[in-house]
Residue, then its C-alpha position, 0 to 999 in steps of 0.5 A: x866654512x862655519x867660523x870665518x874669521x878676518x885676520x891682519x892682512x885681510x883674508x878670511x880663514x875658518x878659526x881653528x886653523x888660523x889657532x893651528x897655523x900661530x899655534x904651530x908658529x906656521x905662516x903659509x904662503x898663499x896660492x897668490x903668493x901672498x902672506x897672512x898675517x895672523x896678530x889680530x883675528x876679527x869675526x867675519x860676521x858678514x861672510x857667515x851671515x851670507x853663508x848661512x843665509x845661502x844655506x837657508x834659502x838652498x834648503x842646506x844644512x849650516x856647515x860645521x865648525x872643524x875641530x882644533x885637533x883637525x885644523x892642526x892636521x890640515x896644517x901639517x899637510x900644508x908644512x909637508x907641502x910648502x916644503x916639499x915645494x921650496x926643494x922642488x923650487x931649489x931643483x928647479x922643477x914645478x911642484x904638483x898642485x894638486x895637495x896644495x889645492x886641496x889643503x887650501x879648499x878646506x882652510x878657506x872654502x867659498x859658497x857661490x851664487x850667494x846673496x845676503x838680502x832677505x828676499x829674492x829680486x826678481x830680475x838677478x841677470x840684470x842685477x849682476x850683469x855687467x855693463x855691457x857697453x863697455x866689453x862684449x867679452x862673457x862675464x864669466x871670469x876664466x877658469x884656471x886650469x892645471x897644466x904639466x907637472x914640468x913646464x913645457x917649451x911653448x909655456x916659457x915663450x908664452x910667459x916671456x910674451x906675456x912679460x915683454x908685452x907688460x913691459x912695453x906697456x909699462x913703458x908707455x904707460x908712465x912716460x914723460x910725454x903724453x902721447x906715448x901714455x895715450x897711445x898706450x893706454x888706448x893700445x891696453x883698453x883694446x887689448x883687454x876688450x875682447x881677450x879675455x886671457x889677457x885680462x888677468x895677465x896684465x892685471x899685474x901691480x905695476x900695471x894698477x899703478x901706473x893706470x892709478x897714477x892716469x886716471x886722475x889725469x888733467x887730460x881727459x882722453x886719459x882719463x876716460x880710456x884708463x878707466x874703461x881699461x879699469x872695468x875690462x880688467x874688473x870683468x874678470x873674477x879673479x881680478x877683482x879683489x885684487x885691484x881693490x886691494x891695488x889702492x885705486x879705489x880713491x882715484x875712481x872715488x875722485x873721478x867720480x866726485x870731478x871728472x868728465x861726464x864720460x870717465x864718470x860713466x865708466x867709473x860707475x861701471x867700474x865700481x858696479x863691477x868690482x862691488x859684485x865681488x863680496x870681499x870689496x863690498x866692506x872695502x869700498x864703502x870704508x874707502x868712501x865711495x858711498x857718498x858720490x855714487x848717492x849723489x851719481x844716482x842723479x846725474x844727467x847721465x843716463x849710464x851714470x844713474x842705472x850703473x850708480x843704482x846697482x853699485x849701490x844695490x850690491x853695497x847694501x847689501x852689506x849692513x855696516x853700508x846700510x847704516x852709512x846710507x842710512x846717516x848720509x840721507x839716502x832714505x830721504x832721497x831714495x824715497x824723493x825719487x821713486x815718488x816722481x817715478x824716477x828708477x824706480x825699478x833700481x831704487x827700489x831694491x836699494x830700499x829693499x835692502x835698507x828696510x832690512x835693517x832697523x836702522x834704514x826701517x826706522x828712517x823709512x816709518x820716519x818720512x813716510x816711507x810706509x805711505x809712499x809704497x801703499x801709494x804706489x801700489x794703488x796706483x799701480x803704475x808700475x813698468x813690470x811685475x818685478x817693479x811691483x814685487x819689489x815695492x811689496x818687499x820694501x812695504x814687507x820689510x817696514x812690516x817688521x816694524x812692529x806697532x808703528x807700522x801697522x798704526x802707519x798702514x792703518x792709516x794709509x787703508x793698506x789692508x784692504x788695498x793688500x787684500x786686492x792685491x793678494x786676491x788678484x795677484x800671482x806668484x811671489x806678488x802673492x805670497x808677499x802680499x799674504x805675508x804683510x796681511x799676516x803681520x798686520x792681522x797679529x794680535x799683541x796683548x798690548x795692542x788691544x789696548x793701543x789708541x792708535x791716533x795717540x799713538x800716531x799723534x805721538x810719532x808726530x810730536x818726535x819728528x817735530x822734536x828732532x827737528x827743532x833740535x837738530 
């Protein structure tokens, strides 16, 4: 995809074809059975930005734009084979697929394994595990295979089980008395545990609505078993957009601001889970779940804070996030925290992705982030060697702040501390640490007339005069 663009309805398509679908007064119904909606078509800069990013790193080349004359002819197989469905459907036979699925693979192609940061994190298993004391079931959502071209006996039974199962707990679920509801909804946290088929079965609206509906319980045995039925059902790929897009984001957000300690603990599972998916990260940090989860980074829960931090890692990783962090404060307290060698390995990559931005980088010079980094490299104390890269790609990250940083590094005596590091190191510790050296060693034109403690002195005087006028 060279051009995606965001459409009324919030799906993504290439551009030309969304041109060719309003041009040709086509409305397609989508695999999920779901109508776009093609009045307004906002730019998806962030997905283009991942794709080429990805390519990048991949040693790719950028995909290229189709052109109009070839979105409208994929639009036309698409009409050939939505009409060729209706009258399969009228004959009560299953249309094939397999046109269908390919005319979707080009209007919206996807990248896997993309990530949307500058630099590579050191321990990617950990960043896009889920949690593992909620399910023991694989990570990996259920591939979807294609079956028969006719439904066979054995299928029908399975879909009528299927139905008759969500029914009963739809039952329970929403009933007036409140142990038939904690009886259901413990019998649907068991079932969604290990099966991993079921999980996208049950993941159906009336399901989401009813769990939506217990998780804001004044009882807290629902409260805690909706929320980790939640988390089960997010642990399949294919669920996670869907239960964003279900409204229950709002009730996780309230949960997490004033629920029981254990219900919190497994929202921050949760919202750690469906913040893997890219099309949520936009989502939930619109939805207003940046602010609790800063403040769940610091809670007396232990699975609270690391579930917390790698949310929102995942978030940051999206720019109009950062600069949500960046106003709510969350440099100021990132920073505090890592000083007292408080997670530091998890707060680090979300510095790391702030630092990314001019927004997070301004902060950091600001309250002393360049000083703090050098510090700790000193020091040395680090738990492992991707706790230290990690410092250096945040220290690596403030270096694109052009004259203020190396007038703050020249102060904190980083050159001679990364020379060290550069000499004693390996690998990407290495290579980052040459790459800092690097900018700090640029020669400007303007900077050889640069009276570097003026220049400091004068950072001084605006942080002063911020704060009296604030």
């Amino acid at each position: 995809m060279a051009d995606p663009v965001i459409v009324s309805s919030g799906h993504t398509f290439e551009r030309h074809c969304v041109h060719a679908c309003k041009s040709l007064s086509f409305t397609p119904v989508l695999p999920d059975n779901s109508i776009p909606d093609f009045s307004t078509i906002i730019p998806n800069l962030a997905l283009k930005s991942t794709i080429l990013n990805f390519c990048r790193s991949s040693l790719l080349d950028p995909p290229k734009p189709i052109n109009f004359l070839t979105a409208e002819n994929l639009v036309f197989t698409l009409m050939a084979t939505q009409k060729a469905q209706n009258l399969n459907n009228n004959n009560n036979n299953k249309p094939s697929p397999l046109v269908e699925r390919r005319v979707y693979a080009n209007l919206t192609p996807t990248l896997k394994d993309r990530e949307t940061v500058s630099y590579r994190p050191s321990n990617l298993t950990e960043l896009n595990r889920v949690p593992s004391h909620i399910s023991t079931s694989s990570e990996e959502s259920v591939t979807p295979t294609s079956g028969p071209t006719s439904s066979s006996a054995s299928d029908v039974d399975t879909l009528n089980s299927n139905s008759i199962e969500e029914d009963e707990l739809v039952v329970k679920l929403k009933s007036s008395h409140i142990s038939e509801q904690e009886e259901g909804v413990i019998s649907f946290r068991k079932l969604t545990r290990t099966r991993e088929e079921t999980r996208v079965q049950l993941c159906t609206p009336r399901i989401l609505s009813a769990l939506r509906v217990l998780i804001t319980s004044r009882y807290a045995s629902l409260q805690v078993n909706s929320v980790a039925a939640l988390v089960n059902l997010s642990l399949e790929n294919r669920n996670k957009v869907k239960i964003v897009r279900s409204g229950i984001v709002p009730s996780l957000i309230d949960m997490l601001k004033s629920g029981v300690q254990e219900s919190q603990e497994h929202v921050a599972g949760a919202l750690f889970s469906l913040a893997l998916d890219d099309q949520n990260k936009t989502a939930i940090g619109v939805l207003g779940a940046l602010p609790p989860l800063l403040h769940a980074v610091r809670s007396e829960s232990e699975r609270t804070r690391h579930d917390s931090a790698l949310a929102l890692y995942h978030l940051s990783l999206v720019q109009s996030n950062r600069v949500k962090l960046v106003k709510l404060g969350a440099v100021q307290v990132l920073l505090g925290m890592v000083k007292t060698g408080h997670m530091t390995g998890r707060l680090l990559l979300i510095l790391c992705n702030l630092a990314v931005s001019s927004e997070g980088r301004a902060a950091m010079l600001d309250v002393g982030g360049v000083e703090c980094f050098v510090c700790m490299l000193r020091k040395g104390e680090f738990d492992s060697e991707s706790t230290r890269e990690n410092c250096l790609a945040s220290l690596y990250g403030l270096s694109h702040g052009g004259l203020r940083f190396k007038g703050l590094a020249k102060e904190a005596s980083a050159e001679e501390l990364l020379i060290h590091v550069e000499e004693t190191g390996n690998g990407r510790v290495k290579d980052k640490a040459r790459k800092i050296l690097e900018v700090l060693r640029q020669k400007d034109e303007e900077e050889e007339e640069v009276d570097w403690e003026k220049l400091l002195n004068s950072d001084d005087d605006i942080s002063q005069s911020r704060i009296s006028s604030s």
